[in-house]
C-alpha positions in Angstrom: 173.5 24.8 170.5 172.6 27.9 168.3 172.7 31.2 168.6 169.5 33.1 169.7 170.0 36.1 167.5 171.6 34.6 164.2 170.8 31.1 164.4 174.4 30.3 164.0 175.6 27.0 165.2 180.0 28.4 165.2 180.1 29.3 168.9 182.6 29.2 171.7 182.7 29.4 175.2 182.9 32.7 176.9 184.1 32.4 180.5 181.8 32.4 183.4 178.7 34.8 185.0 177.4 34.0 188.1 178.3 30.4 188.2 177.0 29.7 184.8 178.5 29.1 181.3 178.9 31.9 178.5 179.1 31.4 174.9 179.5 33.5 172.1 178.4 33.5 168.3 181.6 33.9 166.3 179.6 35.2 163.3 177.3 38.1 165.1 179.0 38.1 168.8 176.0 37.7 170.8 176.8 36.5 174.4 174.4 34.1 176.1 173.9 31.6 178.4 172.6 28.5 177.6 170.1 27.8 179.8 167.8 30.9 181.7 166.0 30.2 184.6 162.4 31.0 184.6 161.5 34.5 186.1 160.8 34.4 189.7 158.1 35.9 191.7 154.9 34.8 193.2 152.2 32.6 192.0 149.1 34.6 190.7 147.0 32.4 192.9 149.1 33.6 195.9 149.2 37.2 194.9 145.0 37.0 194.8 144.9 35.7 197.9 146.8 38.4 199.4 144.3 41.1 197.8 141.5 39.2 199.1 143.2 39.3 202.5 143.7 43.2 202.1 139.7 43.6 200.9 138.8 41.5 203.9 140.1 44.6 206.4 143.7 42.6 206.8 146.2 45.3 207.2 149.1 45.3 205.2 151.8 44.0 208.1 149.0 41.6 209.1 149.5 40.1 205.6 153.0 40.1 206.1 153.0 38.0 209.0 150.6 35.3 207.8 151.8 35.0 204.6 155.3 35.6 204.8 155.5 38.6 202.2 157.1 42.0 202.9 154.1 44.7 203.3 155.6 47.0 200.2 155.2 44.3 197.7 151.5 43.7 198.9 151.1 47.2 198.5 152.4 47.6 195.3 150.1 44.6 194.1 147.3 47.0 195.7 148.2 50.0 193.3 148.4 47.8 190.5 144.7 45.9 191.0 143.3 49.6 191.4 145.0 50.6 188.1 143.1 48.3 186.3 139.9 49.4 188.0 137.4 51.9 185.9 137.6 55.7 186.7 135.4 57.1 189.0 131.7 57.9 188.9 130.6 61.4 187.0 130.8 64.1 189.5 127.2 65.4 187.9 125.7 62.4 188.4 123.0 62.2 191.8 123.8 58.9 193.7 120.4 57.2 193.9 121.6 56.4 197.5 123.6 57.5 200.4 124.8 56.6 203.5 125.0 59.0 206.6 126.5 57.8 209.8 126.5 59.5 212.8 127.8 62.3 214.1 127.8 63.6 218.1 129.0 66.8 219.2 129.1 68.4 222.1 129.3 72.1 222.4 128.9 73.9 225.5 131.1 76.1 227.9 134.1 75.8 230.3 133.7 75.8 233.8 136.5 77.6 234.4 138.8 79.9 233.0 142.6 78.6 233.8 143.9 75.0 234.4 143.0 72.8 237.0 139.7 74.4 238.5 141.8 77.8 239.6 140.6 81.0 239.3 
């Protein structure tokens, strides 16, 4: 085993941290363990899906219950896709289309002037 600072192969065990084995390099005294896990998380494939889910008009808790994710972490993989998006369009710029959808109003009178039909 060597050291992954100094290369040094003089080192000695160092006790214990969460169940696993610590060393130290007598020559620099760098602690370290000897074998790391590799970093959990999600797959990327599964993170994807979950952002095509959300683009899809799935709601955030819906997403949660079908994939078995909290809601937060979904929505913090939302604000990180839109980072990487390209800034918006150039206020000056005239769309070359539009989209109007409709709009009903009604605008008229009371019949009466206090609650419940009473003068």
């Amino acid at each position: 085993m060597q050291c992954p600072e100094c290369g040094a192969t003089h080192i000695r065990k160092n006790g214990k941290k969460k169940g696993k084995q610590n060393h130290i390099c007598v020559k620099c005294g760098r602690q370290f363990i000897d074998h790391y896990d590799p970093p959990r998380g999600y797959s990327d494939d599964f993170k994807r899906e979950c952002l095509r889910m959300y683009v899809n008009q799935s709601g955030f808790r819906s997403i949660e219950r079908v994939k078995g994710v909290h809601h937060t972490t979904v929505i913090t993989w939302v604000k990180q896709g839109g980072e990487l998006l390209p800034d918006t369009y150039d206020p000056e710029t005239v769309p070359e289309v539009g989209e109007l959808d409709e709009l009903q109003t009604f605008v008229g009178s009371k019949k009466t002037k206090s609650g419940s039909g009473q003068r």
